[in-house]
FIKOLVEX-495805 format. One record per residue (C-alpha): residue number from 0; residue in three letters; z negated, y negated, x. Coordinates in pm, 1 decimal. Layout:
BEGIN
{i->NUM	aa->ALA	up->Z	north->Y	east->X}
...
***
This chain:
BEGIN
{i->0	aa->UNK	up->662.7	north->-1121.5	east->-1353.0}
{i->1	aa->UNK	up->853.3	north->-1324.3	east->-1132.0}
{i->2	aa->UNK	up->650.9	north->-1410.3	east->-816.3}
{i->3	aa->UNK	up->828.4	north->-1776.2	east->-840.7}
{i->4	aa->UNK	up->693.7	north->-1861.3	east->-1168.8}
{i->5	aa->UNK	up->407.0	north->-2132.7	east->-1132.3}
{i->6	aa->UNK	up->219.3	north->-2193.1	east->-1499.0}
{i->7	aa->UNK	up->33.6	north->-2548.2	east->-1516.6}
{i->8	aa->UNK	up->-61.7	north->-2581.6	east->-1876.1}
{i->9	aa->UNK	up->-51.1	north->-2958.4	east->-2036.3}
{i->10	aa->UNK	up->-290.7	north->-2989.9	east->-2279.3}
{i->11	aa->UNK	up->-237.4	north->-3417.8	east->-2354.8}
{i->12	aa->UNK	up->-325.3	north->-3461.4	east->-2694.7}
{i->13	aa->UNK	up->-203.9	north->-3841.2	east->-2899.5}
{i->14	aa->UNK	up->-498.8	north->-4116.8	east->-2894.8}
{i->15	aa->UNK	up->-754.8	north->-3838.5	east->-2698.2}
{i->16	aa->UNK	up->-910.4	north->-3962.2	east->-2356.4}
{i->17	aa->UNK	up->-685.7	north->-3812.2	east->-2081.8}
{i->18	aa->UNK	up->-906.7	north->-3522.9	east->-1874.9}
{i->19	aa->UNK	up->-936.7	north->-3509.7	east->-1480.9}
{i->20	aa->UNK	up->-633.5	north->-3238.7	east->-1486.8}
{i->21	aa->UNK	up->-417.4	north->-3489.5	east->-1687.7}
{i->22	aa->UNK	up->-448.9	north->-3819.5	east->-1469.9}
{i->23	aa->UNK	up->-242.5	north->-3882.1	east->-1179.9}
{i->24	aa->UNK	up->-348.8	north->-3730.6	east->-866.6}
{i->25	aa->UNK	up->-591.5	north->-3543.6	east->-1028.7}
{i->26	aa->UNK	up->-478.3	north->-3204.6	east->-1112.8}
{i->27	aa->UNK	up->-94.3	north->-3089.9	east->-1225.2}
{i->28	aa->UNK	up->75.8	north->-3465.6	east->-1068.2}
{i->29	aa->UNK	up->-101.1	north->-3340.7	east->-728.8}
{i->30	aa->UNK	up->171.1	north->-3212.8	east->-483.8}
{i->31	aa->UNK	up->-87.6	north->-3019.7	east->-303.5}
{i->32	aa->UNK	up->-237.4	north->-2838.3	east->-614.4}
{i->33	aa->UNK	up->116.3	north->-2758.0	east->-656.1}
{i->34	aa->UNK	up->172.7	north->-2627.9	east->-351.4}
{i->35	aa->UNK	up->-136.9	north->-2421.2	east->-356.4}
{i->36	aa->UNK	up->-82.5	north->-2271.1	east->-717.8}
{i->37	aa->UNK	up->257.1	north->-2195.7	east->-563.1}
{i->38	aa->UNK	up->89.6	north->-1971.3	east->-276.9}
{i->39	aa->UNK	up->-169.6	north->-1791.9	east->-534.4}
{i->40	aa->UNK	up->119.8	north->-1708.7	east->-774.4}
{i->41	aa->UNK	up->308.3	north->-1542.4	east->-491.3}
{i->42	aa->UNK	up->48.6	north->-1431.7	east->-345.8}
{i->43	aa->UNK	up->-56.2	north->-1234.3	east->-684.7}
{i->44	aa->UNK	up->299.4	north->-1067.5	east->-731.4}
{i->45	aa->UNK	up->300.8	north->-766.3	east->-761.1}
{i->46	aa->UNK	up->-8.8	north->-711.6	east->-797.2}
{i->47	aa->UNK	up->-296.3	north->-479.9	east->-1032.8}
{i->48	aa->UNK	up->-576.0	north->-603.8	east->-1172.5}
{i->49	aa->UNK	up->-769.0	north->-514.9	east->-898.4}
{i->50	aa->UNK	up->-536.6	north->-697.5	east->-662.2}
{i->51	aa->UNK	up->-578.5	north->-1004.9	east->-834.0}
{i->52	aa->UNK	up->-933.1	north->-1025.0	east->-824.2}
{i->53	aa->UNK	up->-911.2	north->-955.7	east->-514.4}
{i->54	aa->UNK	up->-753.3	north->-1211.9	east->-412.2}
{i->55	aa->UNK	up->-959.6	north->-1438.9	east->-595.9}
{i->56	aa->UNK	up->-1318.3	north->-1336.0	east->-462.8}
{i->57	aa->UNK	up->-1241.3	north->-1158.9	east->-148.4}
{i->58	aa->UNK	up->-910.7	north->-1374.1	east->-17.5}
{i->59	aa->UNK	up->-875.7	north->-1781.8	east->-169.3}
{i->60	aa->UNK	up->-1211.0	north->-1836.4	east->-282.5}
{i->61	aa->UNK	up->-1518.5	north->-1653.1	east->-191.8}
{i->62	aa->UNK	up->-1838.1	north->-1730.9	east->-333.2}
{i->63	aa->UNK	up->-1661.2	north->-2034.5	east->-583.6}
{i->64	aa->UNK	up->-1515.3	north->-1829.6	east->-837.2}
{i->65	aa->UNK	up->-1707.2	north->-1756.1	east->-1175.2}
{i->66	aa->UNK	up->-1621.4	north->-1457.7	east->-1476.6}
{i->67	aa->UNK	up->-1611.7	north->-1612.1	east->-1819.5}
{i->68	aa->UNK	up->-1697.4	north->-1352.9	east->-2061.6}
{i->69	aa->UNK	up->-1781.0	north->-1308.1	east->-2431.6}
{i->70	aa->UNK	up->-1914.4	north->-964.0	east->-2394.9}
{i->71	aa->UNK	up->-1664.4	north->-906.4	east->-2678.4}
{i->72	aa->UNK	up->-1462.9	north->-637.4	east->-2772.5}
{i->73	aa->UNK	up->-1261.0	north->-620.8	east->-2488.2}
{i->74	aa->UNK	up->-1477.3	north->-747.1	east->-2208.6}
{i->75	aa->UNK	up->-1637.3	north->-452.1	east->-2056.6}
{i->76	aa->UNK	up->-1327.3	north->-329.4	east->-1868.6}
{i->77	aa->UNK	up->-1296.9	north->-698.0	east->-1682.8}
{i->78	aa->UNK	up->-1688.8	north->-660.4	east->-1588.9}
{i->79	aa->UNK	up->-1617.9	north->-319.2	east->-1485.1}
{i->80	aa->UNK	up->-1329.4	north->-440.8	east->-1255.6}
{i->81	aa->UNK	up->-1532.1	north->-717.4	east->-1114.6}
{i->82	aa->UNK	up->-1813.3	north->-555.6	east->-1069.0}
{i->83	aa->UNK	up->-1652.9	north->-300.0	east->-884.0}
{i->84	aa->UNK	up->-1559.0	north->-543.9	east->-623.5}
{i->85	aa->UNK	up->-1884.2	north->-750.8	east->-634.9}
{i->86	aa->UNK	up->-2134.6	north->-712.5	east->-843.9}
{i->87	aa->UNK	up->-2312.3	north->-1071.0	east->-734.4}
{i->88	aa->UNK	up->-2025.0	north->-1241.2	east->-917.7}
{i->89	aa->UNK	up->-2138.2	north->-1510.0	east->-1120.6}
{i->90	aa->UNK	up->-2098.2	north->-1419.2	east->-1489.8}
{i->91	aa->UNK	up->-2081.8	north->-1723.8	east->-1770.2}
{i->92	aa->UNK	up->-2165.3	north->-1575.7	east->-2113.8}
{i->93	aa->UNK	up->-2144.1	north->-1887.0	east->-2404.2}
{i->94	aa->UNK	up->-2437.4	north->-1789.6	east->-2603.5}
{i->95	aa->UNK	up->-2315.7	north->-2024.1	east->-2899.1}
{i->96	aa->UNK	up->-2661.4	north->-1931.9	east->-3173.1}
{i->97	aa->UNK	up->-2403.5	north->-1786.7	east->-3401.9}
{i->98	aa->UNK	up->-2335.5	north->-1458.8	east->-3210.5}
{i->99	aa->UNK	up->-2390.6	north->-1107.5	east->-3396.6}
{i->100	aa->UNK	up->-2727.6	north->-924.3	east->-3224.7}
{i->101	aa->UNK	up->-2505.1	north->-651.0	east->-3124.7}
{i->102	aa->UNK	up->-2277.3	north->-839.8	east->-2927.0}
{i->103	aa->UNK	up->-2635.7	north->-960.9	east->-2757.5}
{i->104	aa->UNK	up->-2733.9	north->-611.7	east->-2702.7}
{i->105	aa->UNK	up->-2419.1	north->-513.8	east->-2553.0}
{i->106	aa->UNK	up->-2464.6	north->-782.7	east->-2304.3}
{i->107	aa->UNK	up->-2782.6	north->-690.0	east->-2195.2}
{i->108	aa->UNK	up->-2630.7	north->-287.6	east->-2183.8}
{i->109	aa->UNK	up->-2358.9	north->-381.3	east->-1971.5}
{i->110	aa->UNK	up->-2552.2	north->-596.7	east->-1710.3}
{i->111	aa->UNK	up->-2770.6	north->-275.8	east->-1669.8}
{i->112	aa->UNK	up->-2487.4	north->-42.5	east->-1644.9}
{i->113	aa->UNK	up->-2245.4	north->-212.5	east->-1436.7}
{i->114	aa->UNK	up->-2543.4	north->-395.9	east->-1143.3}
{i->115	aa->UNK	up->-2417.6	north->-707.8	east->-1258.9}
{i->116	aa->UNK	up->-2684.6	north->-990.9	east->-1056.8}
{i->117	aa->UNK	up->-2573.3	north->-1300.4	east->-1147.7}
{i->118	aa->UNK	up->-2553.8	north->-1305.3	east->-1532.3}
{i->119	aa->UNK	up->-2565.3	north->-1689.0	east->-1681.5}
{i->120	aa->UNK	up->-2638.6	north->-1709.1	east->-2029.8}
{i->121	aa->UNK	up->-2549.0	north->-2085.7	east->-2118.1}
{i->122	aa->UNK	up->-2549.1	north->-2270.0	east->-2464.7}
{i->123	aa->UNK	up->-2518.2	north->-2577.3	east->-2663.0}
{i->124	aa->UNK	up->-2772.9	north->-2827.3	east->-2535.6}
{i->125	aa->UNK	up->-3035.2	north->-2883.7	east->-2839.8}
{i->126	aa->UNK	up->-2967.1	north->-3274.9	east->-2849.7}
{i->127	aa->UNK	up->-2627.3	north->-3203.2	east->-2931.5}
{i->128	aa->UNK	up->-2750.6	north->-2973.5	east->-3225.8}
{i->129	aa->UNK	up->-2980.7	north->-3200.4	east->-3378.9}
{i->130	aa->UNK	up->-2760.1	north->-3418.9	east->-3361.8}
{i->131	aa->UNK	up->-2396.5	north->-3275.5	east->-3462.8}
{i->132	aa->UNK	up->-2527.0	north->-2965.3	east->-3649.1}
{i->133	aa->UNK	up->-2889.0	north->-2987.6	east->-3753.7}
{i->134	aa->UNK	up->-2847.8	north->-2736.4	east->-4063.3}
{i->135	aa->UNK	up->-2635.8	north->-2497.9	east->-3861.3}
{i->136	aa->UNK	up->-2345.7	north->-2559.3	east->-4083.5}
{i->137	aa->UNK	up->-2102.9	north->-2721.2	east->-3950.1}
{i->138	aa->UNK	up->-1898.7	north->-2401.8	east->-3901.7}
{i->139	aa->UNK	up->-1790.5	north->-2453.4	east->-4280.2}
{i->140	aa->UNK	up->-1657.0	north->-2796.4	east->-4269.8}
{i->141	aa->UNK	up->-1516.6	north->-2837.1	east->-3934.4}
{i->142	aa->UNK	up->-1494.3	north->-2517.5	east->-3702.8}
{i->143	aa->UNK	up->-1301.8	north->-2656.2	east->-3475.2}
{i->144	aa->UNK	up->-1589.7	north->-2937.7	east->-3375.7}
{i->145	aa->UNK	up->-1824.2	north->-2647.6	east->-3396.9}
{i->146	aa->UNK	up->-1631.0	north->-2453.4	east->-3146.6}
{i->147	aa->UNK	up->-1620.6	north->-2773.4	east->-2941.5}
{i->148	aa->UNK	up->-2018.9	north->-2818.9	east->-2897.9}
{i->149	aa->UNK	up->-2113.3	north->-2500.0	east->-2910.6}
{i->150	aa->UNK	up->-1853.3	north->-2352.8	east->-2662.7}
{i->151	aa->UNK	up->-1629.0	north->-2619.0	east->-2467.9}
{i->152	aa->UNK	up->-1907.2	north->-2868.9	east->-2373.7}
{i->153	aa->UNK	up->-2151.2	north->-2576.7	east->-2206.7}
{i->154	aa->UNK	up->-1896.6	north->-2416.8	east->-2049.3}
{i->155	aa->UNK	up->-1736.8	north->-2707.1	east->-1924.4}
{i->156	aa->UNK	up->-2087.4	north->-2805.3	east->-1745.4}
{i->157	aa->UNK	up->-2156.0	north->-2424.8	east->-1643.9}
{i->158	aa->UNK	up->-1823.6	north->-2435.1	east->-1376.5}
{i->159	aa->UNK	up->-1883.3	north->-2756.0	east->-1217.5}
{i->160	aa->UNK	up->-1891.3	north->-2689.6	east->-868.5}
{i->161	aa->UNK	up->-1666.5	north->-2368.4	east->-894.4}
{i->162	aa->UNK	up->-1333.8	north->-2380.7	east->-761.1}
{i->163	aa->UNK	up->-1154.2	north->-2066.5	east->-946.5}
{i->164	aa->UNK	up->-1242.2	north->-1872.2	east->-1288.4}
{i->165	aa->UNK	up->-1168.7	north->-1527.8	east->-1381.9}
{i->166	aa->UNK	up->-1086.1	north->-1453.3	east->-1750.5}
{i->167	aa->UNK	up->-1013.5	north->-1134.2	east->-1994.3}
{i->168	aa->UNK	up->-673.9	north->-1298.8	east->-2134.8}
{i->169	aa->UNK	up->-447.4	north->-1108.3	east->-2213.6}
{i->170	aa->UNK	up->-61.3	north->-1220.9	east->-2360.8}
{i->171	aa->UNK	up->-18.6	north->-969.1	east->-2626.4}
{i->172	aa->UNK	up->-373.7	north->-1135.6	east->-2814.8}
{i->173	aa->UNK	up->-178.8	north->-1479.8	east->-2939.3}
{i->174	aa->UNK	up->121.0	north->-1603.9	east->-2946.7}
{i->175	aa->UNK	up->-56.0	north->-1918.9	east->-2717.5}
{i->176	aa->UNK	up->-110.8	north->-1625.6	east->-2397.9}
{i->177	aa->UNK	up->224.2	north->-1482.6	east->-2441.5}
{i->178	aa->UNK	up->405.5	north->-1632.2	east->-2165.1}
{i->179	aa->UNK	up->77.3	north->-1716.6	east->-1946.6}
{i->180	aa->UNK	up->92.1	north->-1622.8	east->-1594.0}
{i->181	aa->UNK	up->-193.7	north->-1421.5	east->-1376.2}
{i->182	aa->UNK	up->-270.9	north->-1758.9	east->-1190.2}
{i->183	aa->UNK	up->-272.0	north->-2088.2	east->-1331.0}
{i->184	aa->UNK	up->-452.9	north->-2453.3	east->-1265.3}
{i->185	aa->UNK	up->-658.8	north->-2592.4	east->-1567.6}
{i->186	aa->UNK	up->-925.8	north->-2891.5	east->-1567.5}
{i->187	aa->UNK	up->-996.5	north->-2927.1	east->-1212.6}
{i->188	aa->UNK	up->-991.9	north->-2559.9	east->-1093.6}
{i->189	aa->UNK	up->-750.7	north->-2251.2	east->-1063.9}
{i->190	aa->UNK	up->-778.8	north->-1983.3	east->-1344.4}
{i->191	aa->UNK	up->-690.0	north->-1630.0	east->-1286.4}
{i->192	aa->UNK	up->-593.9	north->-1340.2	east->-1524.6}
{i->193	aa->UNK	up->-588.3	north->-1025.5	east->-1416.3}
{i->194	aa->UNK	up->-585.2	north->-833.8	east->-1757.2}
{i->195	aa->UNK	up->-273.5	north->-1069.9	east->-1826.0}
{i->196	aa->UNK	up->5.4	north->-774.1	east->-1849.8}
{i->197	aa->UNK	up->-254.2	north->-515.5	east->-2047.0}
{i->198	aa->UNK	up->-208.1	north->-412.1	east->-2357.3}
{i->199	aa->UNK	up->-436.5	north->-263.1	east->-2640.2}
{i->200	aa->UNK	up->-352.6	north->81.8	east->-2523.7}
{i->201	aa->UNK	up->-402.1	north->18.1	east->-2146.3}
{i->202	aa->UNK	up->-771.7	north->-119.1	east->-2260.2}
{i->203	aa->UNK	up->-875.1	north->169.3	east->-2471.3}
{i->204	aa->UNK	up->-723.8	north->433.5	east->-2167.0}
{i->205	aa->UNK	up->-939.2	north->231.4	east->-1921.6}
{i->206	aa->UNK	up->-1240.4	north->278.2	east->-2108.4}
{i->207	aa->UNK	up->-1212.9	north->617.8	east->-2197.4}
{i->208	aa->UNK	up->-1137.0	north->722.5	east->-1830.1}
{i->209	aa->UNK	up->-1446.9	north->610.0	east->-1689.2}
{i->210	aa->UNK	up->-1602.2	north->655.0	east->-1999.1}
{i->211	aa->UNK	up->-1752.8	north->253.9	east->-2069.2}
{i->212	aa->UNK	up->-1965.9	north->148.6	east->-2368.9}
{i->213	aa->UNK	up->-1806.5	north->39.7	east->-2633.1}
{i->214	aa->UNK	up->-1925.7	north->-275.9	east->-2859.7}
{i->215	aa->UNK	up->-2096.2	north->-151.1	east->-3121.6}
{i->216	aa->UNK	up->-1919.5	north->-343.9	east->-3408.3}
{i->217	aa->UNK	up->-1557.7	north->-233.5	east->-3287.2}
{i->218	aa->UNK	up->-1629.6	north->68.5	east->-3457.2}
{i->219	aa->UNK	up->-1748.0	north->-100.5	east->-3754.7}
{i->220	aa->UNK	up->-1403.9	north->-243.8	east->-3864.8}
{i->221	aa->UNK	up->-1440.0	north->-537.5	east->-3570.3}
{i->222	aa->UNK	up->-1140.4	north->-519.6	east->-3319.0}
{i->223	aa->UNK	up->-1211.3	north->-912.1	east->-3224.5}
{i->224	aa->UNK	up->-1569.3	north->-1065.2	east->-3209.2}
{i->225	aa->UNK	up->-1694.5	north->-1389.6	east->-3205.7}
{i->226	aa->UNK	up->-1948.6	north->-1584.4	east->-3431.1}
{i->227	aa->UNK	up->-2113.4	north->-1410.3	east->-3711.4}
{i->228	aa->UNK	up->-1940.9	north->-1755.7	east->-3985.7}
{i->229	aa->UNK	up->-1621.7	north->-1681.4	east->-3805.0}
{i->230	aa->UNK	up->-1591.1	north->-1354.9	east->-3797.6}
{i->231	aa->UNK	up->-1482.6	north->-1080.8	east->-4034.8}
{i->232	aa->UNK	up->-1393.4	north->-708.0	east->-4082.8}
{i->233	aa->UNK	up->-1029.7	north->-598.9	east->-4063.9}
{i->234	aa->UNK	up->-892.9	north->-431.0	east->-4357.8}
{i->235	aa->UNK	up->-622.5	north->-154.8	east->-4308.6}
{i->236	aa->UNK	up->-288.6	north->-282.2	east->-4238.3}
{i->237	aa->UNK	up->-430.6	north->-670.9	east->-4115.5}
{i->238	aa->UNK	up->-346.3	north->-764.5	east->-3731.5}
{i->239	aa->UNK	up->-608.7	north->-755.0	east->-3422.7}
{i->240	aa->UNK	up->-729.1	north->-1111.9	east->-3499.3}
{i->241	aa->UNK	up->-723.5	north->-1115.6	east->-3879.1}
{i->242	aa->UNK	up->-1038.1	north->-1120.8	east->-3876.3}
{i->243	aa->UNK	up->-1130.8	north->-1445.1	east->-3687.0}
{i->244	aa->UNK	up->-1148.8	north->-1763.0	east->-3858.8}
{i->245	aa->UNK	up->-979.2	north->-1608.9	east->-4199.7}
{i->246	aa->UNK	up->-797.0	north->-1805.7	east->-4415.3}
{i->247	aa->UNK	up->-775.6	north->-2154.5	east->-4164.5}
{i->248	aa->UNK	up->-486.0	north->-2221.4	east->-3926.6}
{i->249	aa->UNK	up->-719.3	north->-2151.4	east->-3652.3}
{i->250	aa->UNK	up->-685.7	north->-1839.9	east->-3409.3}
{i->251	aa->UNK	up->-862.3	north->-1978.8	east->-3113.0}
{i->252	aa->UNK	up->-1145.6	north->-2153.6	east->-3025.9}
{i->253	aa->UNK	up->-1096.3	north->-2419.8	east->-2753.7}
{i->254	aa->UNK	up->-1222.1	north->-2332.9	east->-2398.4}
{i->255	aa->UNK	up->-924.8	north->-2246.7	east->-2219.8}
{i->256	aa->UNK	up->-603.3	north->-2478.7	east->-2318.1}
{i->257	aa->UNK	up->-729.1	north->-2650.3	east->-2613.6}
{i->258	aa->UNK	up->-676.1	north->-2376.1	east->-2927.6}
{i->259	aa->UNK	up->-788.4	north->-2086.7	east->-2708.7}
{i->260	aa->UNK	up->-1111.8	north->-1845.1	east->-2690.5}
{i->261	aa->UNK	up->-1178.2	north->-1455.9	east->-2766.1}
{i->262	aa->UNK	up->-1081.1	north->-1227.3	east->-2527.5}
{i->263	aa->UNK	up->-1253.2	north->-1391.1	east->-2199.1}
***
């Protein structure tokens, strides 16, 4: 990774209100934002996982910085990294009302396990079901405004008032992450990845060395979790998200850059 690169991701989308990050001044078109992203990309050259977080809640911004996690598949090695370096961190779990009781129980296991303090579970708000999804359906006819209500609203709300996020991307998950960088600025608020370089194989060996729980469904045939609707078994031979959202041109869900989801 080149320490030079700076990665502002432009999400403007034809006839759709432009967000804080796309007006002028706001966000990307603000020299100093620029200049700042600038320092943190340098600034995170060359460095682990560990460095990176680091740097975001030790070094730039202490006590402002939030974990977004799914408690997914994946996501115990990034809680096990944070919490490492401070368990108080704030953690933002999207408990959407479709998510499999395992992945619910794993939650609760890890927040034991790993001291974590500071756990937030936040959800749709129940006007917004009544209203958009009374029969808890709307999965089938239009998952992307499902994914919108249930996960972009919430969490959009949940890190007001925080200045960075941490998140469990990784590049080799979609073809969307592959060239994202370890820092990057997105709706009002710098985003860091520390797990961006990891692959599959450097998960699993991180788990196995200091011997983490693992989700209960992985072993079940479920290399990617999400919603119970959305969410299927992989059959022999199928890729690492076959099994979200089958069958529609859909392989992410929205609350990073607009098609993007699992793995935080």
């Amino acid at each position: 990774m080149s320490g030079a690169t700076v990665t502002v991701i432009d999400r403007k989308r034809g006839g759709s209100t432009p967000r804080a990050f796309d007006r002028p001044g706001a966000g990307a078109n603000d020299p100093a934002i620029r200049e700042k992203l600038d320092l943190l990309s340098k600034a995170a050259a060359g460095r682990d996982a560990t460095g990176i977080l680091e740097l975001a809640l030790k070094e730039a911004f202490p006590g402002k910085t939030a974990v977004v996690s799914s408690f997914g598949a994946e996501s115990v090695v990034l809680l096990h990294l944070v919490a490492s370096i401070d368990p108080n961190t704030p953690v933002l779990f999207l408990n959407t009302g479709k998510l499999f009781g395992e992945t619910l129980r794993y939650r609760d296991r890890l927040q034991a396990e790993l001291g974590l303090t500071d756990l937030r579970a936040i959800g749709p708000h129940p006007d917004d079901r009544k209203a958009l999804d009374p029969e808890g359906t709307l999965w089938s006819r239009d998952p992307d405004a499902c994914c919108h209500f249930r996960k972009v609203v919430p969490l959009r709300h949940a890190l007001e008032g925080f200045s960075a996020q941490i998140t469990g991307r990784k590049r080799f998950q979609t073809h969307s992450r592959a060239a994202m960088e370890p820092v990057e600025y997105f709706e009002g608020r710098f985003r860091f990845n520390p797990l961006a370089e990891w692959s599959l194989e450097d998960l699993n060996a991180y788990v196995a060395a200091h011997k983490l729980p693992v989700h209960p469904l992985v072993e079940d045939g479920y290399p990617s979790i999400g919603c119970i609707p959305c969410t299927r078994r992989v059959a022999a031979g199928e890729g690492y998200r076959d099994g979200r959202w089958a069958g529609l041109e859909k392989d992410e869900c929205g609350i990073h850059t607009g098609v993007d989801g699992e793995g935080i």
